[in-house]
C-alpha positions as CSV (number, residue, x, y, z in Angstrom):
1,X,4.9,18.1,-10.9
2,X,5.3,17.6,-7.2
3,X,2.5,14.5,-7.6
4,X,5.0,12.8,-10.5
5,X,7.8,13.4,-8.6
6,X,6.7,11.7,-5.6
7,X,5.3,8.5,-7.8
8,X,8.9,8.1,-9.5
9,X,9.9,8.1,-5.7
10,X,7.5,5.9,-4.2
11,X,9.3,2.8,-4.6
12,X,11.2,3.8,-1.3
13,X,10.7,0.7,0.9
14,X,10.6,1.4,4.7
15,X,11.3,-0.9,7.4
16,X,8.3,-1.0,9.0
17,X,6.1,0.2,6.0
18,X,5.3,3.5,5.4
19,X,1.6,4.8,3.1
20,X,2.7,7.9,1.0
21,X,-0.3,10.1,0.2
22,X,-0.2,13.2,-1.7
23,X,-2.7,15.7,-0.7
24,X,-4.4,17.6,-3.5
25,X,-4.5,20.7,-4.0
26,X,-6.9,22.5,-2.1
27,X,-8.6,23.4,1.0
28,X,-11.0,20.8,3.1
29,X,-13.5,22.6,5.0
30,X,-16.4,20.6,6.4
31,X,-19.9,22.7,6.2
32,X,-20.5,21.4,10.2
33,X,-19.7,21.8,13.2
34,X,-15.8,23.1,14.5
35,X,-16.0,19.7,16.7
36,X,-17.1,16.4,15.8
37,X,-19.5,14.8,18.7
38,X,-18.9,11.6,17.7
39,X,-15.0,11.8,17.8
40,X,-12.9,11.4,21.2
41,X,-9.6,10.6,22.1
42,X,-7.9,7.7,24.7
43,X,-5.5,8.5,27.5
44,X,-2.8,6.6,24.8
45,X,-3.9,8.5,22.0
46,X,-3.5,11.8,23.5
47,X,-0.1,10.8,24.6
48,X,0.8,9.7,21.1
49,X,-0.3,13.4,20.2
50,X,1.3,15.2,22.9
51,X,4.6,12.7,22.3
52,X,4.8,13.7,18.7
53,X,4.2,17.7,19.1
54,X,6.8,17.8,21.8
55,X,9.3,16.2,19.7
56,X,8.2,18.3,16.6
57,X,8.9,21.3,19.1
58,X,12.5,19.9,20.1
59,X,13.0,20.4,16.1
60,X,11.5,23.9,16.8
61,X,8.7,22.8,14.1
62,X,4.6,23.6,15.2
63,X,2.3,21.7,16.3
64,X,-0.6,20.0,13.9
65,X,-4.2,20.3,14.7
66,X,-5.9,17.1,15.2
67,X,-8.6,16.3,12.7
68,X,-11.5,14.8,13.2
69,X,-11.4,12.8,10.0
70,X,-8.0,12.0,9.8
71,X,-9.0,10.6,13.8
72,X,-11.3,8.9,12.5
73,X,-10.1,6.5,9.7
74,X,-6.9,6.3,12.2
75,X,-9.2,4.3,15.0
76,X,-11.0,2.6,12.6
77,X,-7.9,1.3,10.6
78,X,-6.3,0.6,13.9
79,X,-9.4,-1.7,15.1
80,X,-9.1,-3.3,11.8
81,X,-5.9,-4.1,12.0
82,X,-6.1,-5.9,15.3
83,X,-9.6,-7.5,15.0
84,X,-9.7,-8.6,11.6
85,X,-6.1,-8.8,10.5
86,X,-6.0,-7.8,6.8
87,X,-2.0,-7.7,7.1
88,X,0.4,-11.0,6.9
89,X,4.0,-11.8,6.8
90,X,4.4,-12.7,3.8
91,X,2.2,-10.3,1.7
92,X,-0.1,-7.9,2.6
93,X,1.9,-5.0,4.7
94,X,0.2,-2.9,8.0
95,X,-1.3,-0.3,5.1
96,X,-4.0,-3.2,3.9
97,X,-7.6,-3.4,4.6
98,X,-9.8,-5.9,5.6
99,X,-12.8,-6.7,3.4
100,X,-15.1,-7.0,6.9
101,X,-16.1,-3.1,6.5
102,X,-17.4,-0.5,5.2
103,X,-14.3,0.7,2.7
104,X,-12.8,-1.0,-0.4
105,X,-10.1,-4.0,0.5
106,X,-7.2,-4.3,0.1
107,X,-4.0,-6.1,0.2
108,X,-1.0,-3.7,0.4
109,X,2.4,-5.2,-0.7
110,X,6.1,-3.7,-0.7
111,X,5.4,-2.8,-4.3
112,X,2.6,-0.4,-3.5
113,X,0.3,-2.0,-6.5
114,X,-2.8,-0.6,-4.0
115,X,-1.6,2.7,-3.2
116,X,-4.5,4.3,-4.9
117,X,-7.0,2.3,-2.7
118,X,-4.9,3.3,0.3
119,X,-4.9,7.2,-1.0
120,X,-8.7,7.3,-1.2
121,X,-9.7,6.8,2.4
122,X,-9.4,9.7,3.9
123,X,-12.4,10.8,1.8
124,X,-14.0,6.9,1.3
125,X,-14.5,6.5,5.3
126,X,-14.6,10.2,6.5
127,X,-15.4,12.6,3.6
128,X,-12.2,14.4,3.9
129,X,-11.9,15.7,0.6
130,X,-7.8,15.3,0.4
131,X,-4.9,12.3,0.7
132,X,-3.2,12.1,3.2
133,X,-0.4,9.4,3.8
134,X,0.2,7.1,7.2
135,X,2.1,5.4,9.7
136,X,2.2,2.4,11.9
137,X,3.3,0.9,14.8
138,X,2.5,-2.6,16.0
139,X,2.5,-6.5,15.8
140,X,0.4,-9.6,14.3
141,X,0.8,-10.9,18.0
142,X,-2.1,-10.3,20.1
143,X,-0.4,-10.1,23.1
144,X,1.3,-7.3,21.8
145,X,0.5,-3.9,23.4
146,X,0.9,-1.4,21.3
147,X,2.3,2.1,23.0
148,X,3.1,5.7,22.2
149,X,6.5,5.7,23.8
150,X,7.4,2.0,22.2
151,X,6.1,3.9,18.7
152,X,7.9,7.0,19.1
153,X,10.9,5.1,19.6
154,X,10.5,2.8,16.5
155,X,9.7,5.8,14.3
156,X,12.7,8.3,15.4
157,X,15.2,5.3,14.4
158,X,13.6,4.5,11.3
159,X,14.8,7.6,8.7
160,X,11.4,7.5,6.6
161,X,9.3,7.2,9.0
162,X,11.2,10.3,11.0
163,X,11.5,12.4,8.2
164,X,7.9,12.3,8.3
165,X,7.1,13.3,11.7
166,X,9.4,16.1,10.8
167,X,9.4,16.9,7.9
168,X,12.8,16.6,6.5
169,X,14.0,14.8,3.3
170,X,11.5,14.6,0.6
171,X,8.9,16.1,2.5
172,X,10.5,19.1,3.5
173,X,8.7,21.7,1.8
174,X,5.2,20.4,3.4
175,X,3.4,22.0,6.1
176,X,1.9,19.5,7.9
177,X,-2.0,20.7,8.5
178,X,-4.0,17.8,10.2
179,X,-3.3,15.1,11.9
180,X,-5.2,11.9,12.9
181,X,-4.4,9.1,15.5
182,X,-5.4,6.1,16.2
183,X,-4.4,3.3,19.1
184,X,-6.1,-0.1,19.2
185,X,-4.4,-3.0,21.5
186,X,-1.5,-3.9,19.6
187,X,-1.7,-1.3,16.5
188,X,-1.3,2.4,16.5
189,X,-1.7,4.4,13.0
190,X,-1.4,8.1,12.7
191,X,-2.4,9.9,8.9
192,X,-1.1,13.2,8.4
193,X,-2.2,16.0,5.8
194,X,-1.3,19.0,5.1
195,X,-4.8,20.3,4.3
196,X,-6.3,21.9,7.2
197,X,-9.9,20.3,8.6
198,X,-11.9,23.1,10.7
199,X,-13.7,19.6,12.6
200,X,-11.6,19.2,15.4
201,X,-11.4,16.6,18.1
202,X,-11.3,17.7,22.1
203,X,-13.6,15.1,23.5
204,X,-11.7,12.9,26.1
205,X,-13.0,9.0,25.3
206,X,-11.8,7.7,29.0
């Protein structure tokens, strides 16, 4: 009921473009390792973490675990973005995909015709056996750098985008689980879930 409910509300256009993913209905949990090796976060996407938390503690909300695969497909969505620029003005929003890797294309538009390709890479690129839904910060320009602060700031003044980072409005009755971030140049994308992933990610890049 909860998955119809949030279709007939999906047309909800945001002013920077937000992904809505459902997550299904039951619990991830990766056979390996309670860290993923191959996993590690920037001085600027540890920021972007810590910024987030300490707001969702202003709100007197908890903190989300980072997820390795949520990390994951955030940094590599990121890079996309910036190297290989899938996203344009006039059509294809910051949710699309380039067709330069290894993950379906696609061209996201305001009417969310591709949300299912969006949905499906949480377990296309990383295995993670749930949806989850995202948000982004950044520009075409690549001059543009992208930061945490610059982000948080966008997001707080944007209502869907801030109801998601905490969890007002329609998503009120979720428990955020697992979180991902990603920061590349002049992009950053965080994907959220509220399915827990036991891989987690302490492994300092820089």
């Amino acid at each position: 009921m909860l998955h119809s409910l949030f279709k007939r509300n999906y047309s909800l256009l945001l002013a920077s473009t937000l992904l809505f993913m459902l997550t299904a209905g039951f619990s991830y949990k990766p056979a390996a390792m309670q860290e993923d090796p191959e996993i590690c976060l920037s001085k600027e996407e540890q920021r972007m973490y810590d910024l987030i938390m300490a707001y969702r503690q202003q709100k007197k909300l908890p903190a989300i675990k980072i997820s390795a695969a949520l990390t994951k497909v955030a940094q590599i969505h990121a890079r996309d973005l910036s190297m290989n620029k899938p996203n344009n003005a006039d059509k294809c929003n910051m949710h699309s995909w380039s067709s330069k890797g290894n993950w379906t294309p696609c061209c996201y538009d305001s009417k969310h015709t591709q949300s299912q390709c969006m949905w499906s890479k949480p377990k296309e690129i990383a295995g993670f056996q749930a949806d989850g839904f995202e948000i982004v910060s950044g520009s075409m320009d690549d001059n543009y750098i992208a930061t945490s602060d610059a982000a948080l700031a966008g997001w707080k003044k944007s209502p869907g985008h801030h109801a998601v980072i905490v969890n007002s409005g329609i998503w009120k009755q979720r428990t955020w689980q697992a979180i991902g971030i990603g920061v590349y140049k002049n992009y950053i994308c965080v994907w959220v879930a509220s399915v827990e992933d036991k891989n987690t990610v302490q492994k300092k890049c820089d």
